[in-house]
C-alpha positions in Angstrom: -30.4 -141.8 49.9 -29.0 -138.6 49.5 -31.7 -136.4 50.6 -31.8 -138.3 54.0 -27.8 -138.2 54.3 -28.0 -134.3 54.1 -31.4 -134.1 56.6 -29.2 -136.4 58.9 -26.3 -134.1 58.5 -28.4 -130.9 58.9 -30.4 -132.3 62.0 -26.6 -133.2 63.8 -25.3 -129.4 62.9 -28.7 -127.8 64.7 -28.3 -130.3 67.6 -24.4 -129.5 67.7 -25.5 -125.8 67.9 -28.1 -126.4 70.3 -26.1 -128.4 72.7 -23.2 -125.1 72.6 -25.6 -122.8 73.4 -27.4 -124.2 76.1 -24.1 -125.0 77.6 -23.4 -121.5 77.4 -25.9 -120.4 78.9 -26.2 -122.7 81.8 -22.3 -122.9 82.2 -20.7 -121.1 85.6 -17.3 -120.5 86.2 -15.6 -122.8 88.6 -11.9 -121.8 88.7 -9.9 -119.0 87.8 -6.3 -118.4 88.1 -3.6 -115.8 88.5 -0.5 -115.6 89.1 3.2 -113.6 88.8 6.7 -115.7 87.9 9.3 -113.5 88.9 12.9 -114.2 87.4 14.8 -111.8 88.6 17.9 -113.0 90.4 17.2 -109.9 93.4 14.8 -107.2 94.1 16.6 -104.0 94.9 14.9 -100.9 96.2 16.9 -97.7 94.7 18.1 -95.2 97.3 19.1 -91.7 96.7 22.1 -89.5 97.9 21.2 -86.0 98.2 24.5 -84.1 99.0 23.1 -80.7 98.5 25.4 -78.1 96.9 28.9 -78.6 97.8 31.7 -76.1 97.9 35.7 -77.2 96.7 37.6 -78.1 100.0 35.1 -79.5 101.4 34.7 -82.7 103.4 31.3 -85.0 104.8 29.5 -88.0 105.0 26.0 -89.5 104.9 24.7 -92.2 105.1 20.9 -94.2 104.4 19.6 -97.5 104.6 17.3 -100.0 102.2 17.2 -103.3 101.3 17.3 -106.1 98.9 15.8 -109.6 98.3 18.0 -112.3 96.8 15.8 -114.6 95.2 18.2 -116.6 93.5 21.6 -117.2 95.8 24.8 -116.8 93.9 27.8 -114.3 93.9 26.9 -110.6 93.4 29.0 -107.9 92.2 29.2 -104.6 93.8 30.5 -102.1 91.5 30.8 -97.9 90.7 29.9 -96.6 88.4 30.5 -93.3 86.4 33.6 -92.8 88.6 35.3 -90.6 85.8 32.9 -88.2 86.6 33.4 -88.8 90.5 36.9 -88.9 90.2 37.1 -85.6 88.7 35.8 -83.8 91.3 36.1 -85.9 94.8 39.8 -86.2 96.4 37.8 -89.0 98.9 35.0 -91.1 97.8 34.4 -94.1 100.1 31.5 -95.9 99.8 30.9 -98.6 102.8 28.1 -101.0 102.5 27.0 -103.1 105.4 24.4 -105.8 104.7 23.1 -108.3 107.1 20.4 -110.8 107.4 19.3 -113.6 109.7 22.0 -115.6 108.4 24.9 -113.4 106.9 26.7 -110.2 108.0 29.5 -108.3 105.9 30.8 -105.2 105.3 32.4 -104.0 102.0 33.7 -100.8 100.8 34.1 -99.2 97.7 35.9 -96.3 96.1 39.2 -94.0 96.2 41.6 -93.8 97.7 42.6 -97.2 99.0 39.4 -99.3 98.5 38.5 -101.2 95.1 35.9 -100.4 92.1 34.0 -103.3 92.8 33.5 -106.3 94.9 32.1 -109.7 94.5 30.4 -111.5 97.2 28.0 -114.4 98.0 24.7 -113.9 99.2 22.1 -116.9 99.3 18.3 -116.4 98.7 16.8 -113.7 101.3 16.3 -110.3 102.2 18.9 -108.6 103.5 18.8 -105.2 105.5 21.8 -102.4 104.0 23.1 -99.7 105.4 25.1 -97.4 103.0 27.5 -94.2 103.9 29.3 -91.9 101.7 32.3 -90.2 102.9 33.8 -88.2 100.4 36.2 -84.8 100.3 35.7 -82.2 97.2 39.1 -81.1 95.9 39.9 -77.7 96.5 39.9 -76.9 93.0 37.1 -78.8 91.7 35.2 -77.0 88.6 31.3 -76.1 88.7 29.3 -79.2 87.7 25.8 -80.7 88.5 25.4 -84.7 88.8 22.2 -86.7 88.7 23.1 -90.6 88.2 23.9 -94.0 89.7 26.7 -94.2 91.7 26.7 -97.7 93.2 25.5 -101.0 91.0 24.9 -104.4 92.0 24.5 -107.6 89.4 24.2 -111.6 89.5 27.8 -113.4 88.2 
């Protein structure tokens, strides 16, 4: 009984090996799948400010544009930052930011003196076009320095 219990057990293993390699080889793919979740609460596209080498005294503005894509709707903050560094060396630094969409158009501005650090506003899910200008005045006695960072940041509340 034994010997015909293990050639009964052998003879399944060879078929159960048989059967997975003729599926294998005779097996086509029917599906396939990809895909991206994105969780971020917006999509912003970085700008630059190149103001060139400035003198002490003096006194411009300039202004781009780009945009961002709200993907979750909610209140955003707009905030400065490293203003100890900015404040140090700018008399006027005014940043206005005007953002618009299909649905929504405001204009907020940022910065010294007379406007605030940071603003909160509400923007629901979309893309929405910005247009950004600087207008700023070097003091007159400002020291020698070089500045390369982010001026302007947004995040979710």
């Amino acid at each position: 009984m034994k010997s015909s219990t293990l050639v009964a057990a052998v003879v399944g293993i060879l078929v159960a090996v048989a059967g997975l390699i003729v599926y294998s080889l005779v097996s086509y793919n029917l599906v396939n799948m990809n895909f991206t979740i994105q969780s971020n609460q917006a999509i912003v596209n970085t700008i630059n400010l190149n103001l060139g080498t400035l003198s002490a005294g003096t006194s411009g503005s300039t202004s781009t544009s780009t945009t961002i894509t709200i993907n979750k709707g909610g209140e955003y903050i707009f905030y400065l930052a490293n203003t100890q560094e900015l404040q140090g060396e700018f008399s006027t630094f005014l940043i206005t930011i005007s953002y618009l969409n299909s649905t929504q158009s405001t204009t907020i501005t940022l910065g010294w003196p007379n406007a605030g650090y940071n603003d909160t506003v509400y923007l629901a899910p979309g893309t929405y076009n910005l247009n950004i200008e600087l207008q700023y005045t070097v003091y007159s006695n400002a020291t020698s320095m070089t500045f390369n960072g982010t001026v302007v940041k947004i995040g979710y509340v």
